[in-house]
C-alpha positions in Angstrom: 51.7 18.9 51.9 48.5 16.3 52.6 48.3 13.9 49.0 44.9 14.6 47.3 42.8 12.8 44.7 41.8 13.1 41.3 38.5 15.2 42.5 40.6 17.2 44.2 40.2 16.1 47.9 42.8 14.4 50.5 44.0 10.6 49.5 40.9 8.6 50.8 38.3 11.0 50.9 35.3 10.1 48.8 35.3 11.7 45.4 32.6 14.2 43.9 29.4 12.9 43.0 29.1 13.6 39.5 26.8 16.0 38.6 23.0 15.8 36.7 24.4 17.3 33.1 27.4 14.8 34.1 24.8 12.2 33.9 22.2 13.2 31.4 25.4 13.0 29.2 26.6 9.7 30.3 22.9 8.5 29.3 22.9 10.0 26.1 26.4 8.5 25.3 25.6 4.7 26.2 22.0 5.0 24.2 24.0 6.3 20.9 26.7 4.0 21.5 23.7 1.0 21.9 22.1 2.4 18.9 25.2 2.3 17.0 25.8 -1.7 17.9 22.0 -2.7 16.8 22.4 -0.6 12.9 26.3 -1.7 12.3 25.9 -5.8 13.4 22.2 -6.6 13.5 20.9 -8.1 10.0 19.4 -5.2 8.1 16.0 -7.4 7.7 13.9 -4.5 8.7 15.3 -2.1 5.7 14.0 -4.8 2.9 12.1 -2.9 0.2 10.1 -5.4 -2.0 9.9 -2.5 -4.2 13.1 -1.7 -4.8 13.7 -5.4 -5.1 12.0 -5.8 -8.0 14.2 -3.4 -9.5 16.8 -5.4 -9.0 14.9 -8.8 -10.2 13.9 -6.8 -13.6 17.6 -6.1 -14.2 19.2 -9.5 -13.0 16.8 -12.3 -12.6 14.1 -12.3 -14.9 15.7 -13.7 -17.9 15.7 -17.0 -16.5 13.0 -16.9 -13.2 10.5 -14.8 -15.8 8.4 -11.7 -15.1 6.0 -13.6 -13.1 8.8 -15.7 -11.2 7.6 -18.9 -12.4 10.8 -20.2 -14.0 9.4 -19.0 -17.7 12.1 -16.5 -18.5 13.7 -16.0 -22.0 16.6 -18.3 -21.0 15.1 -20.9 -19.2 14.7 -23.5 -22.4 18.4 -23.3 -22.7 18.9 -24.4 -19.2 19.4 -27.2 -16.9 18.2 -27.8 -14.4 15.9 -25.7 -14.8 15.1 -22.0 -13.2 13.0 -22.0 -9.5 9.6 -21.3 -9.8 9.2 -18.6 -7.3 5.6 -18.8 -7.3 5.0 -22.4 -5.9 6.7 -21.4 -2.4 8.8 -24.3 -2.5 12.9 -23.5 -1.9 15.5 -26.3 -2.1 17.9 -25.0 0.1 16.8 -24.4 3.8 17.7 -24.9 7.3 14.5 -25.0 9.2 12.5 -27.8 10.0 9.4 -26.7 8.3 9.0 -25.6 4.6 9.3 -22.1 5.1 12.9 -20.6 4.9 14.5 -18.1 6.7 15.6 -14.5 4.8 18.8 -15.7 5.4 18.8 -19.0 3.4 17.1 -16.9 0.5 19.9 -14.4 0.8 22.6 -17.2 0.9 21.6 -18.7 -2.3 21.1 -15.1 -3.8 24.5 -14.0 -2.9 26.5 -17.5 -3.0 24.8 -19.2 -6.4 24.0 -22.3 -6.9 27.0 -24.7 -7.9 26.4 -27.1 -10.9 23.9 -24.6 -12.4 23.3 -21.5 -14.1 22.4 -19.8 -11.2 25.8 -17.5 -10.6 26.5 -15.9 -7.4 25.3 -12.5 -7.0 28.1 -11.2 -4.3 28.4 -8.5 -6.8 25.1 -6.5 -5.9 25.5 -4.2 -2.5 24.2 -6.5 0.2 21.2 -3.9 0.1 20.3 -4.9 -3.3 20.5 -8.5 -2.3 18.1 -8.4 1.1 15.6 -6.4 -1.2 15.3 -8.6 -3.9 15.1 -11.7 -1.3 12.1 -9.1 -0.6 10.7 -9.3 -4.0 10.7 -12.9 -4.3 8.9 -13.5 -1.3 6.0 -11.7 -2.8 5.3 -14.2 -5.6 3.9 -16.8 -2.7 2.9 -14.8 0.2 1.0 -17.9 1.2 4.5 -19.9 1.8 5.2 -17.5 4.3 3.1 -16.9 6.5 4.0 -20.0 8.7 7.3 -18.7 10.5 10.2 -20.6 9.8 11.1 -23.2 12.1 14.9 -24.5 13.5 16.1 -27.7 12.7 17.7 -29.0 15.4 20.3 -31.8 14.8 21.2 -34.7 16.7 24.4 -34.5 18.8 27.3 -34.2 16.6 29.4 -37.2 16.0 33.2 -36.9 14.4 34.7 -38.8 11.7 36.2 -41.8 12.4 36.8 -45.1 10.5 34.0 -46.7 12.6 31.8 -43.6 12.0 32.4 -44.0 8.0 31.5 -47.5 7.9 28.2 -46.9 9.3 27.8 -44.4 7.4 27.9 -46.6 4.4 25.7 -49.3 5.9 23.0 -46.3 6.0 23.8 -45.6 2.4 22.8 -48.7 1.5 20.0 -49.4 3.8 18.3 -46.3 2.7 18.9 -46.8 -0.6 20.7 -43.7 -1.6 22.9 -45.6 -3.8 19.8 -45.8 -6.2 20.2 -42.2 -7.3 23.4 -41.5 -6.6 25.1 -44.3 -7.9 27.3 -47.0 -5.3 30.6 -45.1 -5.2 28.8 -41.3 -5.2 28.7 -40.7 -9.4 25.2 -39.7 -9.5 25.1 -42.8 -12.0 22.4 -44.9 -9.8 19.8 -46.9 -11.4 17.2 -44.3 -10.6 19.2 -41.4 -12.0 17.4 -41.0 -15.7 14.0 -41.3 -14.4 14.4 -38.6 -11.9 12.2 -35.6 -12.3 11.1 -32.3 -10.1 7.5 -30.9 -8.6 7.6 -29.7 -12.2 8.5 -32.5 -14.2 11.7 -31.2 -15.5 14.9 -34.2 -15.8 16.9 -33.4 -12.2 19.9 -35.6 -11.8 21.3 -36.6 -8.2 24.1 -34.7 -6.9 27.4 -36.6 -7.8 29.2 -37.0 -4.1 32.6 -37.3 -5.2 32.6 -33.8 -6.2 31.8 -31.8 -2.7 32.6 -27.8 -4.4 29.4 -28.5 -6.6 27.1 -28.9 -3.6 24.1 -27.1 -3.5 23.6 -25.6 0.1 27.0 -25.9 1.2 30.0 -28.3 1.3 30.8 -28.4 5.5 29.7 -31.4 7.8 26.8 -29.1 9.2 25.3 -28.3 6.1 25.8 -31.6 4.4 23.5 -33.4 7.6 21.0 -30.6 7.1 20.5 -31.7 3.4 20.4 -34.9 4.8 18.0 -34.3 7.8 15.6 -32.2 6.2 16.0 -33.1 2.3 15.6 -30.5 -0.7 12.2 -29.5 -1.5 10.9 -29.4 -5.4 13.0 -32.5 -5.9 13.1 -36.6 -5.2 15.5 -36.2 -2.6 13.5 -36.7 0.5 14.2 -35.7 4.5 15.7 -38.5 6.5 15.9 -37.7 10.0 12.9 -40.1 10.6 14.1 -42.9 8.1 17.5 -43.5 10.0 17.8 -45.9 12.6 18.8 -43.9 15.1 19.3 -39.6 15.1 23.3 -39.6 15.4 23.1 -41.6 12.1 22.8 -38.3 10.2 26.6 -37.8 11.0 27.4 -41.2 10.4 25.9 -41.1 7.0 27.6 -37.2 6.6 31.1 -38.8 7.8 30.3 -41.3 5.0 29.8 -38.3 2.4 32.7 -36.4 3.2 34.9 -39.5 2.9 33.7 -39.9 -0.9 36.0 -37.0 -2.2 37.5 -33.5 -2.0 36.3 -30.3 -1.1 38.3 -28.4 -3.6 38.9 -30.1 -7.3 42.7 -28.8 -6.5 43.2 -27.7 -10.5 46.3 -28.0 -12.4 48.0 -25.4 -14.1 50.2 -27.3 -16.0 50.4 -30.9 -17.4 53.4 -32.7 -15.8 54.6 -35.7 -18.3 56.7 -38.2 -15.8 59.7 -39.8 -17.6 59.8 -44.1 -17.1 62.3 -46.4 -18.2 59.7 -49.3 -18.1 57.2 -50.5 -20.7 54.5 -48.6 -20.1 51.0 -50.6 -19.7 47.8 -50.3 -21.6 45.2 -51.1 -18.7 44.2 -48.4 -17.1 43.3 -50.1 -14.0 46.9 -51.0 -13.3 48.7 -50.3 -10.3 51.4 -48.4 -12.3 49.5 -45.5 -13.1 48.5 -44.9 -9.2 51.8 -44.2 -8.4 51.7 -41.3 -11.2 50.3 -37.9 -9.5 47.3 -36.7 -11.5 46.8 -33.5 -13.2 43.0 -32.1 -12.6 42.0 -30.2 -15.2 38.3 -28.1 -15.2 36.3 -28.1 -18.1 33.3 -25.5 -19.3 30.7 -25.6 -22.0 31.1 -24.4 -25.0 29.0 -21.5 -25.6 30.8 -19.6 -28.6 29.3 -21.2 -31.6 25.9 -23.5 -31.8 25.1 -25.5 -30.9 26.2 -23.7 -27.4 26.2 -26.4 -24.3 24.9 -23.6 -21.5 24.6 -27.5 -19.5 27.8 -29.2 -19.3 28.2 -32.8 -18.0 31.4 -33.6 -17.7 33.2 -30.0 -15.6 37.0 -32.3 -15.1 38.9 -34.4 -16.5 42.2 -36.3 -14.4 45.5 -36.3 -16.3 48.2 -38.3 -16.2 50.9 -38.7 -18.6 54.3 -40.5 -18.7 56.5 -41.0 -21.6 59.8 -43.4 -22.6 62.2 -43.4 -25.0 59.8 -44.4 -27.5 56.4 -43.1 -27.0 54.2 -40.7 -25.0 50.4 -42.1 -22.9 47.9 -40.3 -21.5 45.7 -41.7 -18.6 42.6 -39.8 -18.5 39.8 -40.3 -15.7 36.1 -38.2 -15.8 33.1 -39.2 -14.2 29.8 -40.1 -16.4 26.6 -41.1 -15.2 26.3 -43.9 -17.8 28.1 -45.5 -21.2 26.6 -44.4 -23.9 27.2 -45.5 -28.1 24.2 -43.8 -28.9 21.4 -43.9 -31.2 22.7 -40.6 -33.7 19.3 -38.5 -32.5 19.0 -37.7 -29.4 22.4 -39.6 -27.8 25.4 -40.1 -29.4 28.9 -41.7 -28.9 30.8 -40.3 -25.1 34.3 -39.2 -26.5 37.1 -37.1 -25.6 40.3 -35.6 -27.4 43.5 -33.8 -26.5 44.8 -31.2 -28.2 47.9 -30.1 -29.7 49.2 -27.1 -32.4 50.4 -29.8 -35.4 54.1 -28.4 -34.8 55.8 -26.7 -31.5 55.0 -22.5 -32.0 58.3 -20.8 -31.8 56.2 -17.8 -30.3 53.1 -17.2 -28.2 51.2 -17.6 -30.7 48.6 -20.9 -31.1 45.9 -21.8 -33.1 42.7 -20.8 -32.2 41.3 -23.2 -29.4 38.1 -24.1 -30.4 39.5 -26.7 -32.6 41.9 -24.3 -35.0 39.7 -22.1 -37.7 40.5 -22.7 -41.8 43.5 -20.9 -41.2 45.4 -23.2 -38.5 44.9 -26.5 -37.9 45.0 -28.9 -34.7 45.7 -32.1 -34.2 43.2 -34.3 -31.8 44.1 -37.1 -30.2 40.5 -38.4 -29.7 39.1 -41.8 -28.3 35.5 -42.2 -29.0 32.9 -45.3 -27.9 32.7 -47.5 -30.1 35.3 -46.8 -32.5 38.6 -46.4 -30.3 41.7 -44.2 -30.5 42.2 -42.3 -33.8 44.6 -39.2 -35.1 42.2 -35.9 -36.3 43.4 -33.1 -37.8 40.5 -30.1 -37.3 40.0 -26.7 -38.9 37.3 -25.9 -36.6 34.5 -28.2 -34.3 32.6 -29.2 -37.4 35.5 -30.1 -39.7 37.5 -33.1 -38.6 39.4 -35.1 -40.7 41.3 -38.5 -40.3 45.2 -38.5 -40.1 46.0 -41.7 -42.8 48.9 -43.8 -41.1 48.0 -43.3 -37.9 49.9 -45.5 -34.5 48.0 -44.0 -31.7 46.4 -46.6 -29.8 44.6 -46.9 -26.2 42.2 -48.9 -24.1 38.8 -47.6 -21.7 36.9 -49.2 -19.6 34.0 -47.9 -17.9 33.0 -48.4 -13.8 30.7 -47.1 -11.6 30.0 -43.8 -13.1 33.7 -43.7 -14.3 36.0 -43.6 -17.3 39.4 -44.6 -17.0 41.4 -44.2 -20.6 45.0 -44.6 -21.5 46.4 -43.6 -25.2 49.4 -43.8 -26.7 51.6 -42.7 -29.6 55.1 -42.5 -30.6 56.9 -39.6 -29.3 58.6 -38.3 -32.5 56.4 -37.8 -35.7 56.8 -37.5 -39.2 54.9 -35.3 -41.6 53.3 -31.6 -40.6 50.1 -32.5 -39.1 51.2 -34.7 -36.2 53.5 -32.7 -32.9 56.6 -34.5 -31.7 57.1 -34.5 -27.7 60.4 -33.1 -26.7 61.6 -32.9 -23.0 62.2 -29.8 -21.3 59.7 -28.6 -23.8 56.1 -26.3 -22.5 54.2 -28.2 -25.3 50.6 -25.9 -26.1 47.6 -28.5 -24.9 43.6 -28.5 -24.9 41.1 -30.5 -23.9 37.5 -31.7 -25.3 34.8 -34.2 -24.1 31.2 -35.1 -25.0 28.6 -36.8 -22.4 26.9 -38.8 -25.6 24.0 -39.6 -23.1 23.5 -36.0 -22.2 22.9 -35.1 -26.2 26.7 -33.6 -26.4 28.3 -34.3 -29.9 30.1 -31.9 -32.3 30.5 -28.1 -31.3 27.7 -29.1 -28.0 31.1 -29.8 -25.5 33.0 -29.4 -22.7 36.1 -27.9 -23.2 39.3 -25.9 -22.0 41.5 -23.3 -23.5 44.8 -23.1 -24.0 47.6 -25.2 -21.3 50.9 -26.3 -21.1 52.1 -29.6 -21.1 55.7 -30.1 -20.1 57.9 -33.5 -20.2 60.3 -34.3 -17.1 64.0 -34.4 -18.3 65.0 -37.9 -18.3 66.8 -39.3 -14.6 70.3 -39.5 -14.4 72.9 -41.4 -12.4 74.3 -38.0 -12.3 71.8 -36.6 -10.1 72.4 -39.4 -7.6 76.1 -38.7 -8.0 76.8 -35.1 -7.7 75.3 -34.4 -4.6 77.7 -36.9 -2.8 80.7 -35.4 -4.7 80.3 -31.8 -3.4 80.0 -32.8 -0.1 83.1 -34.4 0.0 84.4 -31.7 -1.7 83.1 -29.5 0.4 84.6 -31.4 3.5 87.8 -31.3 2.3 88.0 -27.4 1.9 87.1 -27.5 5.0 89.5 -29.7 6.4 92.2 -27.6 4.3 91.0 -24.6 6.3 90.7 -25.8 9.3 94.7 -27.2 8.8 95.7 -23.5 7.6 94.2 -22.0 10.5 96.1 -24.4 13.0 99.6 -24.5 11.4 98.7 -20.3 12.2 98.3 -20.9 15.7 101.0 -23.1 16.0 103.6 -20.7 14.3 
């Protein structure tokens, strides 16, 4: 019997045309499927309703942009920096070469926040919701518009290397960023309290060591767009023409990226190292950078008033050791300046751990926002000017000196920086001071004040409720048993091994 085809004919013979519905249907088929491609993946630009936008603004943004959209909401005297004018047309965050943005820069900052300030995230709202309202605020400044945006088109990219970063920080000092934001990154530069917007409203440089609070983006690409093409409505200006040569974007980026993390990399618990050794009261000695730090993240205070909707200081560095005779802290936060203060509109820079005045046998702790009139804390609190001291505290506004007390420390302050070690005993007599046990998960808090900034009293930074937990003490033992089961070990198995043969043999 002759092989045939699929179609039906001999092996070799061409196959059936297909026919005109076969055809008309194939059409129809690739248009849908074409159709289909364009709705699911293209950017749904087209569906953007101003009007339903505004819906959405009404609901979500005008307590702080305002009903007109010029930064006058209800909230915005509570708020720094302050809230975008909408109606000025001029947007920080951009990546066109021209001061008109694309949708999708408005939309990023709609959906991804803006880090450091009271603008949240909004990847809650249906992406439909976000694209409309991008809609709706394009409509306060037409004008701003109607120039189409523009791409910025960066120099050659040029990877990190230690040749790259040292360029980078010739730049930084040839172009004088270190005026604003301060010669290691702080945001503590000379400049830095003079600095104000298009509006006149305090705006403080962007403090480099601390890449997750980057407005715009933390990545290489969007840092050297910041760079190339600055942030409009503020002092920082666009220096793609400034630089000596194009590719010095990257080197100045590579420069930036070096300065810090990414990620702040937080602690969830407080790990107290055990020493033999003395342990020393400069902070700047090499002992304590062998000690791994603890990063702990810090809000404002916004229970009680005065509520701190602003907070300066959003982590604080910890590390702890301890003896046989007394505990010490090592605490590290950035500060754009050291300040004693005047009592009325700065006051002292300060910051306090603390503890429940005994070890809870339960879950239960005092409330943290410095104990109520019920239960107590105890602070261990170094203020400016005045040093290390022992509080006991019934709530923000009613501290009270511990008589007797032995805690002592030492701070110095560098290049936007505090670096602060205190000390106490580790036992404790009395019911208003903890003792420090090993092995122990030892309740802990923290507090600080950026005097400079108007913080004092309840206006703070501060944390809830951690754990602090002291190392158990090293042992020779440790060293010791390891070795012995091993040999022990070995010898079973040379036992076996012995058996097994005198089996054999037999």
């Amino acid at each position: 019997m002759p092989r045939t085809n699929r179609s039906g004919g001999p092996c070799g013979s061409p196959r059936t045309p297909p026919s005109r519905v076969d055809r008309t249907f194939g059409s129809i088929a690739s248009a849908l499927f074409a159709f289909l491609v364009i709705v699911f993946t293209a950017a749904p630009a087209w569906a953007q309703d101003a009007n339903a936008g505004k819906v959405v603004y009404e609901r979500k943004c005008v307590a702080c942009h305002g009903e007109k959209g010029d930064g006058k909401g209800a909230a915005a005297e509570l708020l720094l920096p302050k809230p975008r004018d909408f109606t000025k047309g001029l947007f920080k965050i951009r990546s066109t070469a021209n001061k008109t943005p694309t949708d999708q820069d408005l939309f990023r900052i709609v959906s991804d926040g803006m880090p450091g300030t009271s603008m949240p995230p909004w990847e809650v709202l249906p992406e439909r919701d976000r694209r409309n309202v991008v809609a709706y605020i394009k409509t306060f400044a037409p004008e701003a518009f109607k120039e189409p945006p523009k791409k910025l088109e960066l120099p050659k990219e040029v990877g990190s290397s230690e040749a790259s970063i040292k360029r980078g920080k010739e730049m930084f000092e040839a172009i004088e960023c270190h005026k604003c934001h301060g010669t290691e990154g702080r945001a503590d530069g000379p400049s830095h309290p003079e600095l104000k917007d298009e509006w006149g409203n305090p705006v403080a440089p962007a403090n480099l060591t601390k890449r997750w609070n980057f407005r715009g983006g933390r990545s290489r690409t969007e840092i050297a767009t910041r760079i190339a093409n600055g942030v409009l409505g503020t002092p920082m200006p666009a220096f793609l023409e400034a630089v000596e040569k194009p590719e010095d974007i990257w080197h100045l980026t590579n420069y930036i990226v070096s300065l810090g993390p990414d990620s702040p990399q937080p602690a969830t618990l407080v790990t107290v190292s055990s020493v033999k050794d003395a342990i020393p009261d400069d902070p700047a000695a090499d002992f304590w950078k062998k000690i791994t730090p603890n990063n702990i993240l810090l809000e404002g205070q916004v229970i009680v008033d005065p509520r701190n909707f602003n907070p300066a200081i959003d982590l604080v560095s910890v590390r702890a050791v301890y003896n046989d005779k007394e505990i010490a802290f090592h605490l590290t936060w950035d500060d754009p300046s050291e300040t004693k203060g005047d009592g009325k509109t700065t006051f002292p820079d300060a910051i306090s751990l603390q503890f429940a005045p005994q070890q809870p046998t339960g879950t239960e702790r005092p409330y943290f926002l410095m104990g109520d009139a019920t239960d107590g804390v105890y602070l261990l609190r170094w203020e400016q000017g005045k040093g290390v001291s022992e509080l006991s505290a019934h709530g923000p506004t009613k501290l009270a000196a511990i008589p007797g007390g032995e805690a002592s420390g030492k701070a110095v302050f560098k290049n936007g920086q505090y670096a602060l070690v205190m000390k106490r005993s580790l036992a404790a007599t009395g019911t208003e001071r903890p003792s420090f046990r090993p092995r122990v998960f030892t309740p802990v808090a923290f507090q600080a004040w950026e005097g400079g900034a108007g913080e004092s009293g309840p206006k703070m930074s501060l944390t809830s409720w951690y754990y602090l937990r002291l190392e158990e003490p090293q042992s020779n033992r440790r060293f010791f048993i390891p070795p012995a089961v091993a040999l022990l070990t070995f010898a079973v198995l040379g036992l076996i091994v012995r058996a097994a043969r005198s089996r054999a043999v037999q």
